[in-house]
N, C-alpha and C positions, 0 to 999 in steps of 0.2 A: 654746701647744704648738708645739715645731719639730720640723721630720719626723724629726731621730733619737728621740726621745720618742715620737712617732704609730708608728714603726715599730718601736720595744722593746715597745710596748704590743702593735701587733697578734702580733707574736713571742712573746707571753706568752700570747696566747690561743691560739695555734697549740700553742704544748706544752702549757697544760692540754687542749685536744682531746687530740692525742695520747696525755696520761696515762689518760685518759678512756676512749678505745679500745683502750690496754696492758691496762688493769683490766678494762673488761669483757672483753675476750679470755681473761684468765686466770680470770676468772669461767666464762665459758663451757667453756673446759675440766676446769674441777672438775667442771659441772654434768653433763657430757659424760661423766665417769672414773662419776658416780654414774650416772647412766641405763646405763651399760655392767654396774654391777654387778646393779641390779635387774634390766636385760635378761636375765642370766643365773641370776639367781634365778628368775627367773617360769619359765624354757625346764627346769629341774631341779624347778618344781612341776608342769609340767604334761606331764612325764613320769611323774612321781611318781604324779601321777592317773591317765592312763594304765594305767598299771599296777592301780593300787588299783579303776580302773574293769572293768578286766579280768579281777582275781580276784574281784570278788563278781557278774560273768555267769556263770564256772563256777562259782561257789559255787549261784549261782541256778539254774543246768540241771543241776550235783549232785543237789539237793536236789529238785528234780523229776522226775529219773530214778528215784532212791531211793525217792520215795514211790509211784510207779508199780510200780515193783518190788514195794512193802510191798501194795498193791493188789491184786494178780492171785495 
């Protein structure tokens, strides 16, 4: 082997690294677009609950008032 060969060879391992680090980069931003969406799914459930948590306490202190009422 003479050094232009020893050095197209290591030139060749240099760009597959770098193809290697493009790919997973653009991997990592896919993964990145979906975590962003579930991020904001979860933040629209757990208002959702929120909420739904909220109308069955007044449903439950309704419904407690009402039978105190039916009581006396």
């Amino acid at each position: 082997m003479d050094f232009s060969s020893l050095r197209q060879y290591f030139n060749d391992i240099a760009h597959s690294i770098g193809d290697i680090s493009s790919k997973t980069g653009n991997a990592l931003i896919g993964i990145h677009s979906e975590l962003s969406k579930i991020s904001k799914a979860i933040q629209t459930t757990n208002i959702l609950l929120g909420i739904l948590i909220f109308l069955v306490m007044v449903h439950l202190i309704y419904s407690v008032v009402q039978n105190r009422k039916k009581g006396t």
